[in-house]
VMD Tcl script that draws the C-alpha trace (Angstrom):
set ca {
  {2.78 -18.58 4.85}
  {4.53 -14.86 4.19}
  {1.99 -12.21 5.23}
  {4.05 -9.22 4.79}
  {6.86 -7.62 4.08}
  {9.11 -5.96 6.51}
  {11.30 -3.01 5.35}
  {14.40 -1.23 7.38}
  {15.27 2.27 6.91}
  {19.32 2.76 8.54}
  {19.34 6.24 9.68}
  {22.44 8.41 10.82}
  {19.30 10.48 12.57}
  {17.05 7.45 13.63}
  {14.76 9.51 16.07}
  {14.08 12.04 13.35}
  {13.46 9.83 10.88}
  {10.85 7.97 12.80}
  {9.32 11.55 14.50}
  {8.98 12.24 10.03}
  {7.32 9.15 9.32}
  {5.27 9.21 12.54}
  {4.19 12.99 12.34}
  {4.66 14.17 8.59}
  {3.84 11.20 6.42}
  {1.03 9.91 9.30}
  {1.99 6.34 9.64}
  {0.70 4.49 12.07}
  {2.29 3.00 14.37}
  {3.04 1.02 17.28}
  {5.29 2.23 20.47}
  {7.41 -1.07 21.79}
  {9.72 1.05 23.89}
  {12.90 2.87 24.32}
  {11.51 5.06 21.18}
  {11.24 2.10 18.77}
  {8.54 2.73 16.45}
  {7.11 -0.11 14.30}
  {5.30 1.57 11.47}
  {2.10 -0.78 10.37}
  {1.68 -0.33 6.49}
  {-1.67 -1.52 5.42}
  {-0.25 -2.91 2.24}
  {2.78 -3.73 0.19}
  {3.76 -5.01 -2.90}
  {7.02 -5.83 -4.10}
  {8.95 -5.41 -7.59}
  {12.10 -7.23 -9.04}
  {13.78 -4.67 -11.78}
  {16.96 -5.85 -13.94}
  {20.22 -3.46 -13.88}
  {20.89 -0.81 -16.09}
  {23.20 -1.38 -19.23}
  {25.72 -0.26 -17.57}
  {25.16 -2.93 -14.36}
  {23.65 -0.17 -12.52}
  {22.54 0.17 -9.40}
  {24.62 -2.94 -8.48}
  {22.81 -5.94 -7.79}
  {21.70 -6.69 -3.95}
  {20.34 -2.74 -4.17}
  {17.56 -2.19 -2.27}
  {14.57 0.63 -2.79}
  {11.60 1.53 -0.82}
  {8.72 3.70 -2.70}
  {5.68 5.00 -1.31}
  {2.13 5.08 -3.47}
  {-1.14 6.34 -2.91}
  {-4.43 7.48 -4.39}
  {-3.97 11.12 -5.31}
  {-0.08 11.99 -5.35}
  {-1.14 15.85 -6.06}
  {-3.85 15.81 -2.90}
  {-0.85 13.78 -1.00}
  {2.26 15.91 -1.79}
  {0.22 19.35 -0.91}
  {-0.65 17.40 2.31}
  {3.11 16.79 2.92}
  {3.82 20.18 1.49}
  {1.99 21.61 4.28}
  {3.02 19.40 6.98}
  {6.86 20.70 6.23}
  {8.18 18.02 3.29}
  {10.06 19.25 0.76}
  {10.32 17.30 -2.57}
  {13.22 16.96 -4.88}
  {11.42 17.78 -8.30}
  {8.36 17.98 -9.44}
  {5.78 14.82 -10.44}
  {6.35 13.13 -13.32}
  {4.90 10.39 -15.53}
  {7.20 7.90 -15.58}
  {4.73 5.13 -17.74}
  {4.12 2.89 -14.61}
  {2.63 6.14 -12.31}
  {3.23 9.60 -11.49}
  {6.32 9.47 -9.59}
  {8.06 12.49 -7.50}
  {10.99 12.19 -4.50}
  {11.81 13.52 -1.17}
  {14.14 13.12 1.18}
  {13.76 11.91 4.95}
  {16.28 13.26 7.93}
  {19.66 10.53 7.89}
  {19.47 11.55 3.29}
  {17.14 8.53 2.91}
  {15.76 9.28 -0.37}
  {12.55 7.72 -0.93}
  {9.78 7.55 -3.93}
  {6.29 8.35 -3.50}
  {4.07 7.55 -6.59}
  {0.66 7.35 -7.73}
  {0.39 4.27 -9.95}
  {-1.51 3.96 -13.13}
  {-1.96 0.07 -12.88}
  {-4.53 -1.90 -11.24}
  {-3.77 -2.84 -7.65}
  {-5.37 -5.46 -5.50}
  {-6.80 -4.65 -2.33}
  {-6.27 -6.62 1.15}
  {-8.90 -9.81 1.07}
  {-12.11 -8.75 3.16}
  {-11.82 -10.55 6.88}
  {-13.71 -13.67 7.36}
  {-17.36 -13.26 8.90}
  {-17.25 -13.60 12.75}
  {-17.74 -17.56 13.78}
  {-21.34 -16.95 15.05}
  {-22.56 -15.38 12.09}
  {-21.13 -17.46 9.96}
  {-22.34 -20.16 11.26}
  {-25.92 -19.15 11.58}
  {-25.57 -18.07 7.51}
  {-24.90 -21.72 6.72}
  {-27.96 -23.23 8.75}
  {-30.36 -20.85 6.94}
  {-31.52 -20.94 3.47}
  {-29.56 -19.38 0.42}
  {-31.02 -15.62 0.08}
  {-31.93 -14.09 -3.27}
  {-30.25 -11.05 -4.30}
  {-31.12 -8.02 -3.01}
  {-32.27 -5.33 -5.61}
  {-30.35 -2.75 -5.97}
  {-31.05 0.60 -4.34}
  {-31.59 4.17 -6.01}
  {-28.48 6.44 -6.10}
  {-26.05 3.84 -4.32}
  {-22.70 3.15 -5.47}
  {-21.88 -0.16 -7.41}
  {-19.12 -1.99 -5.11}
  {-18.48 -3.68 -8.82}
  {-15.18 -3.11 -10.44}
  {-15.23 -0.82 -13.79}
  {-15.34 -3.43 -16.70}
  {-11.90 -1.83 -17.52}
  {-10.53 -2.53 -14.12}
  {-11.95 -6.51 -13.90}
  {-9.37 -9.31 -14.90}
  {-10.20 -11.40 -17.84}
  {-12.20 -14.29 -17.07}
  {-10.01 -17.05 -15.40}
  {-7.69 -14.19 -14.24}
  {-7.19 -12.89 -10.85}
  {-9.41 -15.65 -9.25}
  {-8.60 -16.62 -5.80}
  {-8.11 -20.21 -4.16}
  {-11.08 -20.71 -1.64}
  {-10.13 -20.06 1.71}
  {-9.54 -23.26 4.05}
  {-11.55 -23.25 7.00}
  {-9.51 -23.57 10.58}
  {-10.37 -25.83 12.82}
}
mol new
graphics top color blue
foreach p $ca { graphics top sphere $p radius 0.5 }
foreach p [lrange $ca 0 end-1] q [lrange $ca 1 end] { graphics top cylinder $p $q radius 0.2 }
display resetview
């Protein structure tokens, strides 16, 4: 089963480029020698376009974009860690989109996007509290409590019914 995706950035200035992801975009990241830095995304998501009319960019092209939460809160961040960006955020339909380029001229996109994304599934209970949850009785709900957050999705940001639903997870033995 794929778990990820795995992306490659060629660089004529490889330990720059990894020093800018490391120190002014904040990846983390893990150190397997000789200055190799594997950068650990905690998500990804991944998008098939058609070419232009013109059969532009030719097919076998490859992009990598960024996206976050807040793309103004996020590009002053960068802004004041030393990034420069190559024109100002736009809406583009999909998100608010704005470029900037990384040492080797690897242009990249970082965007804010203005559909739904799902999150990472929630790990699996430990083994010895699951286990004890299954040998005791089903609980009620608990009431809610005064002033706390709902953890439930906006109506507007729920799938239809039938939508979106997940297969139950096997269990490993």
């Amino acid at each position: 089963m794929i778990r990820g995706l795995h992306g490659l950035f060629y660089s004529s200035e490889p330990e720059a480029l990894r020093a800018f992801l490391r120190d002014k975009l904040q990846l983390p990241h893990s150190d397997v020698g000789d200055g190799w830095l594997i950068f650990d995304l905690p998500e990804a998501d991944l998008g098939v376009h058609p070419l232009d009319e013109s059969g532009k960019p030719p097919s076998g092209t490859h992009d990598l974009s960024f996206y976050c939460d807040d793309i103004q809160g996020t590009v002053a961040g960068m802004k004041a860690r030393g990034v420069q960006f190559r024109e100002e955020i736009a809406d583009h339909g999909y998100g608010f989109v704005t470029h900037f380029t990384m040492p080797g001229g690897v242009v990249v996109q970082l965007y804010e996007p203005k559909y739904a994304k799902k999150t990472s599934a929630p790990k699996a209970a430990p083994k010895a509290r699951a286990a004890k949850t299954s040998r005791s009785k089903p609980s009620r709900p608990s009431k809610p409590v005064k002033g706390a957050k709902s953890t439930k999705a906006p109506k507007s940001a729920r799938p239809p019914p039938g939508k979106g639903k997940t297969a139950p997870a096997r269990k490993r033995r």
